[in-house]
C-alpha positions as CSV (number, residue, x, y, z in Angstrom):
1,X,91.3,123.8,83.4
2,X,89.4,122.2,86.2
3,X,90.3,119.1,85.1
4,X,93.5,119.3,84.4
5,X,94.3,120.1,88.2
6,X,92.5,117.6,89.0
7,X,94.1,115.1,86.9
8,X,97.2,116.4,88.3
9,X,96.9,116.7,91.4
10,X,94.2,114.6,92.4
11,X,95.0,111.3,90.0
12,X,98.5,111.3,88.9
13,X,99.9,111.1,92.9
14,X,98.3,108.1,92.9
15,X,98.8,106.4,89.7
16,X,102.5,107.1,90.6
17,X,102.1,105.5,93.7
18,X,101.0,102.1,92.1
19,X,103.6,102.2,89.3
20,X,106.4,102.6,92.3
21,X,104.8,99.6,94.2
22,X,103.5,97.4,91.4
23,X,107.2,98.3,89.6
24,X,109.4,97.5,92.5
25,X,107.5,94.2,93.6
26,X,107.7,93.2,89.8
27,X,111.4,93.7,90.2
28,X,112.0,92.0,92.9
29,X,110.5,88.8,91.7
30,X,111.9,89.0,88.4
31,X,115.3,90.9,88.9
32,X,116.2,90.6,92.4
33,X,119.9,90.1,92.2
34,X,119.2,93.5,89.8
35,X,119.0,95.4,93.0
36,X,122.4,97.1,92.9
37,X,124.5,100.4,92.0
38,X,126.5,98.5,89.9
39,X,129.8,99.5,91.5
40,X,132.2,101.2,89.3
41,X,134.7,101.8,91.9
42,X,137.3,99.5,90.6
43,X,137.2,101.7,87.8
44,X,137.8,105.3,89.7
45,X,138.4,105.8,93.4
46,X,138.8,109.6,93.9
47,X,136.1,111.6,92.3
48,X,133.6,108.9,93.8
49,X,135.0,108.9,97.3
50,X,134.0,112.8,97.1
51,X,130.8,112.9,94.9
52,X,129.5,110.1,96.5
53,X,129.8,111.0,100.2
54,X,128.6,114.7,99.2
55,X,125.5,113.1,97.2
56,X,123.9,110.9,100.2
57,X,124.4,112.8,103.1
58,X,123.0,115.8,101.6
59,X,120.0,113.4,99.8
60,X,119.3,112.2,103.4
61,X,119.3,115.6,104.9
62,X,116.8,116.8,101.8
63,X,114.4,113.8,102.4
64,X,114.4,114.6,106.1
65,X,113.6,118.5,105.7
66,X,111.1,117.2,103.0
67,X,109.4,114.7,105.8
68,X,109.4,117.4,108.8
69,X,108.2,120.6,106.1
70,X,105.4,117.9,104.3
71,X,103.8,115.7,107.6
72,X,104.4,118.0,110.3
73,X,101.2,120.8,110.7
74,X,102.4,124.2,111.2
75,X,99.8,124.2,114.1
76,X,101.9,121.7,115.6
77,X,105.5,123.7,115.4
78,X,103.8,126.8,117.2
79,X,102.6,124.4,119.8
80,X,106.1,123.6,120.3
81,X,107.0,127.3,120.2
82,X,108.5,127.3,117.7
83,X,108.7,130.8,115.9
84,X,107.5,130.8,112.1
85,X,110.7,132.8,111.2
86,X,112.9,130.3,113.4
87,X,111.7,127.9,111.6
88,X,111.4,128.9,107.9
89,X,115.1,130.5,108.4
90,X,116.7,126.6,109.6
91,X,115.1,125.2,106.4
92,X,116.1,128.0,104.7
93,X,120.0,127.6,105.8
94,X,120.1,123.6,106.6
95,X,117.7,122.9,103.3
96,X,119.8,125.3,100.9
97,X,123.0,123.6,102.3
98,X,121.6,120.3,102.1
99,X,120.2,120.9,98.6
100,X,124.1,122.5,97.4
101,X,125.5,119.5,98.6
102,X,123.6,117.0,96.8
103,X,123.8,118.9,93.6
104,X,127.2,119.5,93.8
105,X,127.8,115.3,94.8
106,X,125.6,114.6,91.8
107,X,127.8,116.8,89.3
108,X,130.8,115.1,90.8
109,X,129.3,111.6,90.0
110,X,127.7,112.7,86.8
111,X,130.9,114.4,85.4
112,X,132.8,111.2,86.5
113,X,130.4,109.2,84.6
114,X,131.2,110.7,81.5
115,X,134.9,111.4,82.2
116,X,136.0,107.8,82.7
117,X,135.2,105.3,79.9
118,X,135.0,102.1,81.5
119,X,132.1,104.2,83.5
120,X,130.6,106.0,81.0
121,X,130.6,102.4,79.7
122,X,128.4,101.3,81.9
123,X,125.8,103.4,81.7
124,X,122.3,102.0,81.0
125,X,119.6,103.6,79.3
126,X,117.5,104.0,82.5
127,X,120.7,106.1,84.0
128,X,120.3,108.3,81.0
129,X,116.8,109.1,81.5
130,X,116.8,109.1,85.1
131,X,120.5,111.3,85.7
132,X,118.9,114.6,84.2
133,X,115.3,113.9,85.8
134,X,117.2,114.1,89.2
135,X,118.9,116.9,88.4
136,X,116.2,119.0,87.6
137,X,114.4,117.8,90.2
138,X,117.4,119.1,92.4
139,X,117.2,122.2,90.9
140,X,113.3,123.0,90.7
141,X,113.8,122.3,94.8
142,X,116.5,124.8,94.7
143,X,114.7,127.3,92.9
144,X,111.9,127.4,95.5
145,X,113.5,127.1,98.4
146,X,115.3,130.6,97.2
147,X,111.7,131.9,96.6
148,X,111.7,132.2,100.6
149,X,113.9,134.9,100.4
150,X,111.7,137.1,98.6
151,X,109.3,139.6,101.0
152,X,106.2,138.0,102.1
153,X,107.0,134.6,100.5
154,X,104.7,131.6,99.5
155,X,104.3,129.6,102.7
156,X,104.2,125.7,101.3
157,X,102.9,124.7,104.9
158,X,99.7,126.0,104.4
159,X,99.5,124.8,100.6
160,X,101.3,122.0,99.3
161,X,102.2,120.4,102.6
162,X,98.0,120.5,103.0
163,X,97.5,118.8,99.8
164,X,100.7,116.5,100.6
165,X,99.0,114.9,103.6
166,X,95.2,115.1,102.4
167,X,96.6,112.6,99.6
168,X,96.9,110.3,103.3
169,X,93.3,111.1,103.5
170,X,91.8,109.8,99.9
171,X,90.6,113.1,99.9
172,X,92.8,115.7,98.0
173,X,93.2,119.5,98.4
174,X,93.5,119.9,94.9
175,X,92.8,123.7,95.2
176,X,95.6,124.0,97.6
177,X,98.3,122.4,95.2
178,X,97.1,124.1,92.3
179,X,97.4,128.1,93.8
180,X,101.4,127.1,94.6
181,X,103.4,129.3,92.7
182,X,104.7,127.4,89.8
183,X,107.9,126.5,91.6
184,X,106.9,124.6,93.9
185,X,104.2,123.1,90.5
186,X,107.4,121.6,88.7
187,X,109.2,120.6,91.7
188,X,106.2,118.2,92.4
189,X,105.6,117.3,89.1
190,X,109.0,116.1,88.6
191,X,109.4,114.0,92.0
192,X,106.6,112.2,90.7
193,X,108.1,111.4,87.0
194,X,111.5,110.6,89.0
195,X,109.2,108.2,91.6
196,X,107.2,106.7,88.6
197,X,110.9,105.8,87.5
198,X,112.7,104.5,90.2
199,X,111.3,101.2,90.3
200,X,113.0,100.9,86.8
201,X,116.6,102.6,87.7
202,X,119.7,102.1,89.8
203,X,118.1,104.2,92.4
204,X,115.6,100.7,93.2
205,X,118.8,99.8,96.1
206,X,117.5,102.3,98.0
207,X,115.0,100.3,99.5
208,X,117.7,97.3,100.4
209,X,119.9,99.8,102.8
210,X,121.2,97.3,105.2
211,X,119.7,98.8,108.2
212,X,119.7,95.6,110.0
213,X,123.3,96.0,110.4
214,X,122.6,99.2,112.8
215,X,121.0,96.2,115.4
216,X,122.3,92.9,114.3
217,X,124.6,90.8,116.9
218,X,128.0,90.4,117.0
219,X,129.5,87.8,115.1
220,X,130.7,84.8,117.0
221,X,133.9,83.4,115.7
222,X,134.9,79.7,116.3
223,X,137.7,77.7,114.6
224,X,137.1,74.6,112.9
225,X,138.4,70.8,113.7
226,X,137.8,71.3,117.9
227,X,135.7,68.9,119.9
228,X,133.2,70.6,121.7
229,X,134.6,70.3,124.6
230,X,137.7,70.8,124.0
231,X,137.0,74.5,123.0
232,X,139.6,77.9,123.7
233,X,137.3,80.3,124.7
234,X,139.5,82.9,123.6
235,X,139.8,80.9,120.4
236,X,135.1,81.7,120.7
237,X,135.3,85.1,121.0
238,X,137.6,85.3,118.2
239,X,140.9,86.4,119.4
240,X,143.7,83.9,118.4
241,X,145.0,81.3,121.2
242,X,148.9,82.3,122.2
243,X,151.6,80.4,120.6
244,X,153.2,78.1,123.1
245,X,157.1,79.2,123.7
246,X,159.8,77.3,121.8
């Protein structure tokens, strides 16, 4: 039993670590025009323009609460006075929403998928493995997030964010992951089968967000065909020279 913890939850973190670097650096080289949704909004407009909004806000909101609840020492919260309740009731509430939200974009896109043929068409095998991975994933989150409703709860901060960040260390708390309650067990388990995946899946264009478009410059227009000279400089910034009267 021993060492199936610590296979688990001393090894397998980082064997699914290289697999998601060594797997997205062998995509890029070989399939970097493979980097893509595939776009299937030509096929249907309405059910994605919900799902889709509903899916990646609330993933962003669940990968924040995941960052804050995982890096940040409860030792550091009450330094900052915050109140344990305070602060287990706002994950509680903002995680629970966040988590409803992205289930309920992913049915939407999932039920779309399969509803439209020219969509359903273009579903690759790695979508069919990976869709129901994400769900469950989704799900398992769910279910222990509604474990803190329950009487003197589990407290993840002082187990499996503990063996989270000793991961950082090289030096894993393999004790501390392995007396979570078995909620919190699958939940992990299953974010590492859907990271070992996602060099191989759709989900790879998370990591070409154009964030540079948040702090890039403006973009300079200037017509074509004018000395330099000679140059409008309303015609430089972009805005179209008035006609002369007839």
């Amino acid at each position: 039993m021993n060492h199936l913890r610590i296979a688990l939850w001393g090894v397998l973190p980082y064997l699914v670590l290289a697999v998601l670097i060594t797997g997205t650096a062998w995509r890029y080289r070989y399939d970097r025009f493979g980097f893509t949704t595939r776009s299937s909004q030509l096929h249907e407009h309405r059910l994605l323009s919900i799902g889709g909004p509903l899916f990646h806000y609330g993933l962003l909101f669940v990968v924040a609460g995941h960052g804050v609840g995982l890096l940040i020492p409860e030792s550091l919260t009450e330094r900052a006075h915050v109140q344990e309740w305070m602060y287990h009731v706002n994950a509680l509430v903002v995680g629970g929403t966040a988590g409803l939200a992205t289930l309920a974009g992913l049915g939407i896109l999932v039920h779309r998928r399969l509803r439209v043929p020219a969509v359903r068409a273009g579903t690759s095998r790695s979508d069919r493995l990976v869709l129901p991975v994400l769900v469950c994933v989704i799900l398992a989150g769910l279910t222990a997030t509604a474990t803190t409703l329950q009487p003197h709860s589990y407290d993840y901060r002082l187990g499996v964010s503990v063996w989270f960040r000793s991961l950082f260390a090289l030096d894993p708390d393999v004790s501390a992951m392995a007396g979570a309650p078995l909620a919190y067990q699958v939940h992990a388990l299953l974010g590492m089968a859907l990271f070992a995946l996602w060099p191989f899946s759709r989900l790879v264009h998370a990591f070409t967000a154009p964030l540079g478009y948040l702090a890039r410059p403006y973009v300079v227009y200037r017509s074509r065909g004018v000395p330099a000279g000679r140059r409008n400089p309303a015609t430089d910034q972009g805005v179209p020279p008035s006609l002369p009267h007839q």
